[in-house]
C-alpha positions in Angstrom: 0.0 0.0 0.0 1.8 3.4 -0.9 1.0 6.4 1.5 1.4 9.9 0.6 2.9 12.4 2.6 0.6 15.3 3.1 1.5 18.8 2.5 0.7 21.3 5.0 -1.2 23.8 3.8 -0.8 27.3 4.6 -3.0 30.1 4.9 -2.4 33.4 4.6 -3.2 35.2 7.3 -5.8 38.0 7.7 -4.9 41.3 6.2 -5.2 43.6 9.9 -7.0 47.2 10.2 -4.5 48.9 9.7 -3.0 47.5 6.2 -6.8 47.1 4.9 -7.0 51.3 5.9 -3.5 52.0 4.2 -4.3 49.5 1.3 -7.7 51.6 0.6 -6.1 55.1 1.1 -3.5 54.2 -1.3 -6.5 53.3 -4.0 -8.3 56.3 -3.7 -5.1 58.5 -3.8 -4.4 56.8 -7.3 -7.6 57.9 -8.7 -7.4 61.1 -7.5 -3.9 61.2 -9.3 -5.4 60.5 -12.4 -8.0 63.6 -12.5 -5.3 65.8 -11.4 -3.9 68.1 -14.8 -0.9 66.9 -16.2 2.4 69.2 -15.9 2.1 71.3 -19.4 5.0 70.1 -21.8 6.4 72.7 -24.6 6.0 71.2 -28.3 9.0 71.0 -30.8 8.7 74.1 -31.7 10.9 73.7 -35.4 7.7 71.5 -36.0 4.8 74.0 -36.3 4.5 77.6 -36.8 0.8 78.0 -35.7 -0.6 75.5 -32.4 -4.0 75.2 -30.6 -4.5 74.9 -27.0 -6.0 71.3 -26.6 -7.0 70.0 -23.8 -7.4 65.5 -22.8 -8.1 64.4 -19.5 -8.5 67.5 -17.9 -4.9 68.3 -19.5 -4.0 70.9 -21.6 -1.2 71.0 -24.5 -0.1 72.6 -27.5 -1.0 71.1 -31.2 1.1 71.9 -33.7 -1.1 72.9 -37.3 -0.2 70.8 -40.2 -1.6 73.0 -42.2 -1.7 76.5 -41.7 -4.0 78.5 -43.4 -1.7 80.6 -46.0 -3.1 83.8 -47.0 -1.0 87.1 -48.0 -2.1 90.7 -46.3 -2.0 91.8 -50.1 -5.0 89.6 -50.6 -6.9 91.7 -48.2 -8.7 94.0 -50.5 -10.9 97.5 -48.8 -9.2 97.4 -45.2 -5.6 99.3 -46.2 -5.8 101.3 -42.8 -6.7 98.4 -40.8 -4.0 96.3 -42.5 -1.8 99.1 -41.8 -2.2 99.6 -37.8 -2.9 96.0 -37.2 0.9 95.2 -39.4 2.8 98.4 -37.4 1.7 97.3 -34.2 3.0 93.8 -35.4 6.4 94.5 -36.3 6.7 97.0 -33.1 6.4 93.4 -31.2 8.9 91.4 -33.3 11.6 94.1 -33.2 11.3 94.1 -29.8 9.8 97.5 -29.0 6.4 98.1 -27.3 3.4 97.0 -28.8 -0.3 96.4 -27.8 -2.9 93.9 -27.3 -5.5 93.8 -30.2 -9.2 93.8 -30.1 -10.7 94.0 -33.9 -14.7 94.6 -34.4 -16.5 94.7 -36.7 -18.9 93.1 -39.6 -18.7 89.9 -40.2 -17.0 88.5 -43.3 -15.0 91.8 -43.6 -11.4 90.2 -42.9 -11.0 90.4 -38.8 -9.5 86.4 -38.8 -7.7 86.5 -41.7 -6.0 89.9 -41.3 -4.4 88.0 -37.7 -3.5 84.9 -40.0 -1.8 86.3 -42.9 0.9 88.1 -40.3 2.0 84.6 -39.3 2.1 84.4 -43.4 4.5 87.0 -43.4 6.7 87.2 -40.1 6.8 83.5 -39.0 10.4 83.4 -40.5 11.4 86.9 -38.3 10.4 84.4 -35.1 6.6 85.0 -35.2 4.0 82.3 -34.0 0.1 81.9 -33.3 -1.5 80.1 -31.0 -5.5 79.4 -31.2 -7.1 79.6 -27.5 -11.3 78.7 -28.1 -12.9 80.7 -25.3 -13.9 77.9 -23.3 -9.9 77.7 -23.0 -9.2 80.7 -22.0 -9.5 80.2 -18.1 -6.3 78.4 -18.8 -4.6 81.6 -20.1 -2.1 81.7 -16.8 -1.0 78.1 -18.2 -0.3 78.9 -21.7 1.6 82.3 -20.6 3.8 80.3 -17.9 4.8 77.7 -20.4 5.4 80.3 -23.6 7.6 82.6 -21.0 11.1 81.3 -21.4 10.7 80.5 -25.8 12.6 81.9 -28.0 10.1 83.5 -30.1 7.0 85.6 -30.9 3.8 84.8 -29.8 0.4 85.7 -30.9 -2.0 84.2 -28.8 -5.0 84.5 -30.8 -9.3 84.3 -30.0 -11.4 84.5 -32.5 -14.8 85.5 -32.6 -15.1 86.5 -28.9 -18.5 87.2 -26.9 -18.9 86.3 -23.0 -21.6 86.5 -20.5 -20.2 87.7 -17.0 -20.3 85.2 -15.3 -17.9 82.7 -17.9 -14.8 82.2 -16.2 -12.7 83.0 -19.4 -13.9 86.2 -19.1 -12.1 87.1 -15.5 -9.3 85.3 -16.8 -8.8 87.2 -20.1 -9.0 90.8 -18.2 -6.4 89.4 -15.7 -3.9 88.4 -17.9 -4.7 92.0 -20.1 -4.0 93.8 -17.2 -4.8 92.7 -13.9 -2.1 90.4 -12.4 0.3 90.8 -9.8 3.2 89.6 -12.4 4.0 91.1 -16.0 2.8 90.2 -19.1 5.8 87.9 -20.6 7.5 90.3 -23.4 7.3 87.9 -25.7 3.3 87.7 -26.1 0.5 89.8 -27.0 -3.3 88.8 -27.1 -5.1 89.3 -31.0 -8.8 88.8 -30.1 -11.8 89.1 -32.7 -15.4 89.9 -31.9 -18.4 91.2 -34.0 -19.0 93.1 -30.3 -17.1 96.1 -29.2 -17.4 95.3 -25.5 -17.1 91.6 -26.4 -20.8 91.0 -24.2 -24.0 91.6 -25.2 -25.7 94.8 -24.0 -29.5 95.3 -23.1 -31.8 98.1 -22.5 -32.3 97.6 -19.1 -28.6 98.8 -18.1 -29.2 102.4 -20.5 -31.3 103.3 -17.3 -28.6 103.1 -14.8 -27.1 106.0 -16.5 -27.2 108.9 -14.3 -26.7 112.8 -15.8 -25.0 115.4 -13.3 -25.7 118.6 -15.3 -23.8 118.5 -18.8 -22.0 115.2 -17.6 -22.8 111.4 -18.1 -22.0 108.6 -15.8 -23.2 105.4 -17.0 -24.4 102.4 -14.7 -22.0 99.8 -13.2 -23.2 97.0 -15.4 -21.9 99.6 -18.1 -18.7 100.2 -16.7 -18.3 96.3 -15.8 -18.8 95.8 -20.3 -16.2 98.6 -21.1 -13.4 97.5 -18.9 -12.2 94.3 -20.5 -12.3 95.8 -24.0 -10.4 99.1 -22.9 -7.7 96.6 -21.3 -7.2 95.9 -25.3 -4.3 98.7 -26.3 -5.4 99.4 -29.8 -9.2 99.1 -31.1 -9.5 98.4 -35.0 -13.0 98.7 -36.1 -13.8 96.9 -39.5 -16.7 98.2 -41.8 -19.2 96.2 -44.4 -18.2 97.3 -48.0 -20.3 99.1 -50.4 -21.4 97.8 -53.6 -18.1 99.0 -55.8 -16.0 97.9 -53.3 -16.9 94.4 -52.7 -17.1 94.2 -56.6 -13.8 95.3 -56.8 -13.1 92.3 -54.6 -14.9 89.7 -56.5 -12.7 91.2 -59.6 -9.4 90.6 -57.7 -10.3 86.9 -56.3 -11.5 85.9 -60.5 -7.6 87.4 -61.6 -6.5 85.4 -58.9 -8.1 82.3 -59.6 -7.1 82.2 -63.3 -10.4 83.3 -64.6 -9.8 84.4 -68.3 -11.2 88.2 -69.3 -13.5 86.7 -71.2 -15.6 85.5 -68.3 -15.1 88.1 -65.9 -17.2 90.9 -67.8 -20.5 92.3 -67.1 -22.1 88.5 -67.0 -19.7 88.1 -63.6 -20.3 91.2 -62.1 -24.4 91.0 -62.1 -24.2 87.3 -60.8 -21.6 88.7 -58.0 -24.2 91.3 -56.9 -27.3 88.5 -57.3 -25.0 86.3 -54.7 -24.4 88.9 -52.3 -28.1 89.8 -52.5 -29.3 86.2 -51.6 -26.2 86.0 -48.7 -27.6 89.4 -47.2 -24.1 90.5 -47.1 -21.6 92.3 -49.2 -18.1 91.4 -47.9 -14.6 90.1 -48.7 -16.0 86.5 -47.6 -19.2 86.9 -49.8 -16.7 88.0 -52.6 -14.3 85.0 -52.1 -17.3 82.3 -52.4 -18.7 83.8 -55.2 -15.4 84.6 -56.8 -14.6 80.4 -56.4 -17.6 79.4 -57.6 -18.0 81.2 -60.9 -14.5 79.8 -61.5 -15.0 76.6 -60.6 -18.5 76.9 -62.7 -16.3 77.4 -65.7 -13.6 74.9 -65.4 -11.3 77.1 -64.3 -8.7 76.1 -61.5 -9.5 77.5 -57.8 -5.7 77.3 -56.9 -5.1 81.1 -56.4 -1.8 81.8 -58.3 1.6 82.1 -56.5 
């Protein structure tokens, strides 16, 4: 008969309190890790010349472009003073002298955006750079500034199309970093902001009434004043017009040379469609003239590569 020798078995013995309570606090500090922001990291910056502020898992970072949008301030038709304060403050900043924020209002489709877009076009081999903040980003403004401090370069921090209600937290943190902080502005940064509004908030009747009148003088209501001080923390104010009806066909004309469209098919024909166009799109503007201007070209066969 063949007997097997038994092997003891062991048990592991009961975790105590105190391990369990240790074992637990150490579980819960791992999740909390993993909501906490990341430390920002700087992108190659010989990989992009224009980045937007992205944010994953309550982290934010910059992404580089791949494709820029490529458009030449000479393709800017009916806003030569605009072009011209918005380009002098421009170069101010990149030579290093002192330069301004930028608010620019105006009508829509007039050239706002792409005015900011063809100066990275130009002055992106003199050390300039963009960087797209959406306004539900901009409460991470103090972020982007701390990282983009020590770079060797020009930056253009720019927010398009901007409109708050008070009580948005980008909104406090865009007139802080303006002007509003205990520390500087970096030197190497300026804030380009677009907005169809001049304050950048909507404005109602109700607050006209807080307006009071001390003999000849006017003091308007707090609300008021609350509106006008984040736009006057913008240094220079460029206000952008709609066209009238010869300008914007003048546009519509430049965009058809540009696009190759032969003589022949940019004559009276063109011209009376181009104002039909802008009559169904309620506007007259450099974007209307742009749309129209590629579709009669591409109507007629005609490349939509502007020329080089």
């Amino acid at each position: 008969m063949i007997t097997y020798a038994s092997t003891p078995i062991i048990e592991a013995s009961p975790m105590r309190p105190v391990e369990r309570l240790i074992d637990r606090i150490e579980q819960v500090l791992a999740r909390f890790e993993a909501t906490l922001p990341r430390a920002q990291s700087a992108p190659d910056w010989k990989k992009g010349l224009a980045y937007r502020w992205r944010k994953r898992e309550n982290s934010g970072f910059l992404q580089a472009v791949a494709h820029p949008h490529k458009i030449r301030l000479t393709d800017l038709q009916g806003i030569d003073d605009q072009k011209k304060l918005i380009e002098q403050n421009t170069r101010q900043f990149i030579e290093g002298l002192t330069a301004n924020n930028v608010l620019l209002t105006g009508a829509r489709g007039t050239g706002k955006s792409s005015v900011v877009k063809s100066l990275l076009h130009k002055y992106s081999s003199k050390g300039l750079r963009l960087i797209e903040v959406d306004k539900q980003d901009l409460k991470d403004l103090p972020d982007i500034v701390d990282l983009l401090a020590e770079v060797p370069y020009k930056f253009i921090l720019f927010c398009d199309d901007l409109s708050f209600d008070a009580d948005e937290p980008g909104y406090k943190a865009l007139k802080v970093i303006l002007d509003g902080s205990i520390s500087a502005t970096s030197e190497n940064i300026l804030i380009y902001a677009t907005s169809n509004r001049r304050h950048l908030m909507p404005e109602f009747m109700q607050e006209n009434l807080q307006t009071r009148y001390l003999g000849e003088e006017i003091h308007p209501g707090e609300s008021v004043e609350e509106k006008v001080s984040l736009s006057e923390r913008f240094g220079l104010w460029v206000s952008f017009y709609p066209f009238d009806q010869e300008e914007y066909l003048k546009i519509v004309g430049y965009w058809l040379v540009q696009l190759g469209v032969p003589e022949a098919f940019s004559g009276p024909k063109a011209r009376n469609e181009a104002l039909q166009w802008a009559l169904m799109r309620g506007s007259r503007s450099g974007r209307v003239a742009w749309q129209f201007a590629r579709d009669w070209a591409g109507r007629h066969k005609v490349s939509a590569e502007p020329r080089k």
